[in-house]
BADOMAR-873751 format. One line per 8 residues: number of its first residue (from 1); for each residue x, y, z of N, C-alpha, C. Coordinates in nm, 2 decimals. Example, Ala and Ser with C-alpha at 12.3 -4.5 7.8 and 13.67 -1.06 7.14 Angstrom:
1 = 1.32,-0.57,0.78,1.23,-0.45,0.78,1.32,-0.33,0.78; 1.28,-0.22,0.71,1.37,-0.11,0.71,1.29,0.00,0.79
This chain:
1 = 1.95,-0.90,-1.48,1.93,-0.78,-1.39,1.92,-0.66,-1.48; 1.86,-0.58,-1.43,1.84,-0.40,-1.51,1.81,-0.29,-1.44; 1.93,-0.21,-1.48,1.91,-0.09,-1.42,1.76,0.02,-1.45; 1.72,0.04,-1.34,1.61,0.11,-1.43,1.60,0.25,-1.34; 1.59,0.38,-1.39,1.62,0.54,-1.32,1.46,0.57,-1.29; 1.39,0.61,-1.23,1.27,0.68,-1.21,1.30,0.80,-1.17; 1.27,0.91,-1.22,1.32,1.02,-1.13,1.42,1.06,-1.11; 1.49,1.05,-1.00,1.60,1.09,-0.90,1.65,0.89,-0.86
9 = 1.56,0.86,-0.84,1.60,0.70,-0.79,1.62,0.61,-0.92; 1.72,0.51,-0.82,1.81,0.40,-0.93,1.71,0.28,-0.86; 1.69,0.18,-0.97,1.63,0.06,-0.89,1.71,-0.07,-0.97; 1.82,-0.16,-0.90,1.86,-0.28,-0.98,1.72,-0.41,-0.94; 1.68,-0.42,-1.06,1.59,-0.57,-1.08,1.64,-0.66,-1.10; 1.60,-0.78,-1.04,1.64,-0.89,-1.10,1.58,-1.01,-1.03; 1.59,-1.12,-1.04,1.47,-1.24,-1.03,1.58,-1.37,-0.93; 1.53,-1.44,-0.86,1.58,-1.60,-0.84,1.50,-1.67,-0.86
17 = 1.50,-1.81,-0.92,1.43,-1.89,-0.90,1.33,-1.90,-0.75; 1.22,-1.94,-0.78,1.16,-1.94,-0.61,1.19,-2.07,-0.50; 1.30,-2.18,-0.61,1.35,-2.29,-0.55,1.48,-2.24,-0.49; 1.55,-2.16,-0.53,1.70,-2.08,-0.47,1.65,-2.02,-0.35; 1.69,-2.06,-0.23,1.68,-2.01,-0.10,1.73,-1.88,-0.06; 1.83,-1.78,-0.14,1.87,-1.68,-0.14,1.78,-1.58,-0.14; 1.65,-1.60,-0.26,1.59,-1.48,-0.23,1.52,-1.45,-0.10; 1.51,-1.54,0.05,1.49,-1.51,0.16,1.53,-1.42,0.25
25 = 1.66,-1.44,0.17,1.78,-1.35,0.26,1.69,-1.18,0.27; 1.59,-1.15,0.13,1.52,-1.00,0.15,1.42,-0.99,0.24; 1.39,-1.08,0.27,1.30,-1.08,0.43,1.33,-1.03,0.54; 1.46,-1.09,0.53,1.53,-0.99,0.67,1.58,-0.94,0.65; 1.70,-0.91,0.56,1.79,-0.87,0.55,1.81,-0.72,0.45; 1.80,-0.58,0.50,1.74,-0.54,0.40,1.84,-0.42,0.32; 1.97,-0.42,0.36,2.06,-0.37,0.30,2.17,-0.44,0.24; 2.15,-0.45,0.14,2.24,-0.54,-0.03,2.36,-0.48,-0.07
33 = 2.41,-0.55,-0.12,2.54,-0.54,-0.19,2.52,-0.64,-0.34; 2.51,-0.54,-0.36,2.51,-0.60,-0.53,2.66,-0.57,-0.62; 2.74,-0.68,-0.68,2.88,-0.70,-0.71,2.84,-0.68,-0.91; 2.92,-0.59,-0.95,2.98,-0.59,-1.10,3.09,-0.55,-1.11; 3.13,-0.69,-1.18,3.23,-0.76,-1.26,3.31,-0.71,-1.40; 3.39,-0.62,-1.43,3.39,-0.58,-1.60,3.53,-0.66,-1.61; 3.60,-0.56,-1.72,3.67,-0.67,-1.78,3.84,-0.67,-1.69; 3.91,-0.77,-1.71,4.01,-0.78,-1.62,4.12,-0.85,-1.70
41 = 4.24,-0.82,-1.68,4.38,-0.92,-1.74,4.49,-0.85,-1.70; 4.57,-0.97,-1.71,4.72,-0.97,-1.67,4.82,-0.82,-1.71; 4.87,-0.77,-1.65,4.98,-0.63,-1.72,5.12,-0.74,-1.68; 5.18,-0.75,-1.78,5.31,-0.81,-1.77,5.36,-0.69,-1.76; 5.51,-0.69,-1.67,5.61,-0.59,-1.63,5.67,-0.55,-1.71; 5.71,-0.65,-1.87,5.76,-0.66,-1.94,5.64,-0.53,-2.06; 5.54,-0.49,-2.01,5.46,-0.37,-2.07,5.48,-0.24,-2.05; 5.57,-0.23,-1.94,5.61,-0.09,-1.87,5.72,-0.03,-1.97
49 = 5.77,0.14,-2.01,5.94,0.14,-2.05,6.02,0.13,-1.94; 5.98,0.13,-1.81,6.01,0.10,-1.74,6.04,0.03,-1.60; 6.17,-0.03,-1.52,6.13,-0.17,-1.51,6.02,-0.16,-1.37; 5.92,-0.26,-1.38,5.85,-0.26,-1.28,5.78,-0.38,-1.26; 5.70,-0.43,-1.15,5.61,-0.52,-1.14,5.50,-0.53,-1.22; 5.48,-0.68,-1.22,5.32,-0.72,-1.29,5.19,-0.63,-1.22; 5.13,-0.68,-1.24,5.01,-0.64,-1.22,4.90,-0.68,-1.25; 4.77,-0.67,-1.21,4.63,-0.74,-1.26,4.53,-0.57,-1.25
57 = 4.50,-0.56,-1.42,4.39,-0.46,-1.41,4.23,-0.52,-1.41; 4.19,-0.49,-1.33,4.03,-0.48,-1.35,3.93,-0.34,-1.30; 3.83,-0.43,-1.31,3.72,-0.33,-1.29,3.63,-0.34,-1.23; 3.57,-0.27,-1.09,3.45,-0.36,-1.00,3.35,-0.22,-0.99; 3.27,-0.25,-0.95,3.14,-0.14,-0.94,3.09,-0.23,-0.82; 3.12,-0.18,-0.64,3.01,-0.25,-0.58,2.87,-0.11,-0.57; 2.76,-0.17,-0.54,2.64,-0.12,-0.49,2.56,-0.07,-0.39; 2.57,-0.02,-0.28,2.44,-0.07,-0.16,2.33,-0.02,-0.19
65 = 2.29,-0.12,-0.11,2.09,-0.08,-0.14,1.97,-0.10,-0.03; 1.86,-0.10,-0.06,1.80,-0.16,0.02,1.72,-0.25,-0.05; 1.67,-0.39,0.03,1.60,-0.49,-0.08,1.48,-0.47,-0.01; 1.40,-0.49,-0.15,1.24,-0.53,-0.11,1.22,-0.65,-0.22; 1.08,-0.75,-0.18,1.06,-0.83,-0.28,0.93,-0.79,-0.32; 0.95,-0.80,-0.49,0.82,-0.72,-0.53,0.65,-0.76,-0.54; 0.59,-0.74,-0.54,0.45,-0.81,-0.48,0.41,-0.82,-0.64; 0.30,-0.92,-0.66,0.26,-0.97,-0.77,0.25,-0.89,-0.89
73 = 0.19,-0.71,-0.89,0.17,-0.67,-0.97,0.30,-0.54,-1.02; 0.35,-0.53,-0.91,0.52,-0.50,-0.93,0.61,-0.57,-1.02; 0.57,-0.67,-1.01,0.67,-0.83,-1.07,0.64,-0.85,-1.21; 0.48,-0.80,-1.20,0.47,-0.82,-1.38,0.52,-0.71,-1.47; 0.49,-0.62,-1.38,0.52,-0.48,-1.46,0.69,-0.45,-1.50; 0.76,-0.52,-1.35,0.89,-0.59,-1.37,0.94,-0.63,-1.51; 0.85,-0.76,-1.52,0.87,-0.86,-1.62,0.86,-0.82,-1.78; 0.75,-0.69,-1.80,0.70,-0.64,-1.91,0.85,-0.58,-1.98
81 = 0.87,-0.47,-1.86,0.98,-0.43,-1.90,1.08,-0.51,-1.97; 1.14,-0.57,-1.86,1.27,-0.67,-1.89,1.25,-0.73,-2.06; 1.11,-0.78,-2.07,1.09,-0.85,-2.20,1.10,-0.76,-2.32; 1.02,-0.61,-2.28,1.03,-0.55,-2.37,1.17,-0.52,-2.45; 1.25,-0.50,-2.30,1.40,-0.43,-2.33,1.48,-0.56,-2.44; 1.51,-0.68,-2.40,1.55,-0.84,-2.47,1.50,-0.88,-2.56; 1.38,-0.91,-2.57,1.26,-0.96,-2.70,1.26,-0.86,-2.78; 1.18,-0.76,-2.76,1.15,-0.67,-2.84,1.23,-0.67,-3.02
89 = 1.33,-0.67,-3.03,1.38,-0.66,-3.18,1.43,-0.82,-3.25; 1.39,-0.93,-3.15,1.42,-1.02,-3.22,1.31,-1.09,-3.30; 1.35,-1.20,-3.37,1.22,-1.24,-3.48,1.13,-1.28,-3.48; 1.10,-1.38,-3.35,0.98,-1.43,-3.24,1.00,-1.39,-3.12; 0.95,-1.25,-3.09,0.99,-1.19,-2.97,0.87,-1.26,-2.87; 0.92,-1.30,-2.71,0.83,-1.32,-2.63,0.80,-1.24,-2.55; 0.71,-1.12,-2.57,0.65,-1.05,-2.50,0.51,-1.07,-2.39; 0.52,-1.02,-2.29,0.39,-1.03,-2.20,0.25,-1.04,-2.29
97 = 0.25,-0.97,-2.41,0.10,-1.00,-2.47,0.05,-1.10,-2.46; 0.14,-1.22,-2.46,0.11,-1.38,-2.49,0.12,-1.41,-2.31; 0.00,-1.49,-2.32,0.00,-1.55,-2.17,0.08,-1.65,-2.14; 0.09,-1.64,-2.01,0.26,-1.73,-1.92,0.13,-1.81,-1.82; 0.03,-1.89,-1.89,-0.03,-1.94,-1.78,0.06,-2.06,-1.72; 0.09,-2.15,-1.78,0.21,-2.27,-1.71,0.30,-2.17,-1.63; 0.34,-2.08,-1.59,0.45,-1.97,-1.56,0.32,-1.97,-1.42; 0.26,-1.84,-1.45,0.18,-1.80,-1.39,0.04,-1.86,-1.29
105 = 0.01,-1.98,-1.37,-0.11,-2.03,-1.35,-0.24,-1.89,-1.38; -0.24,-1.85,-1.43,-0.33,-1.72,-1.48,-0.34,-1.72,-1.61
């Protein structure tokens, strides 16, 4: 997934398999909750100077949104990105230049 700002607008991307029956759920369904997870652990009581209960710290970030599913030429433009942002600095980067015909049939 990737945050990406246009503007004034936030857009979270991100992909399912087209065999995961979830991505359906954007056909009807068109207000999301998208869940982030950061980091979390135990506060022993025994960490306070004074005496008190445990505790569990974490961190959550929920989202709302609205879903759309992106139409073919949205998806690639999607994809460019994403590859650019991941590939880009590694040593055999896979970038969209190289065709995804098995992927794509194109």
């Amino acid at each position: 997934m990737q945050l990406i700002k246009e503007g004034e607008d936030h857009f979270i991307t991100g992909h399912f398999a087209y065999g995961n029956p979830q991505w359906r759920t954007f056909e009807t369904c068109r207000n999301e909750l998208v869940m982030f997870q950061g980091p979390h652990a135990y506060i022993s009581s025994s960490s306070y100077q004074q005496e008190n209960v445990s505790t569990w710290n974490y961190q959550a970030v929920h989202v709302y949104g609205k879903a759309s599913i992106l139409n073919e030429e949205e998806l690639k433009q999607d994809l460019i990105k994403l590859l650019q942002k991941y590939e880009k600095y590694r040593e055999n980067p896979v970038l969209w230049d190289r065709p995804f015909t098995s992927t794509f049939g194109k």
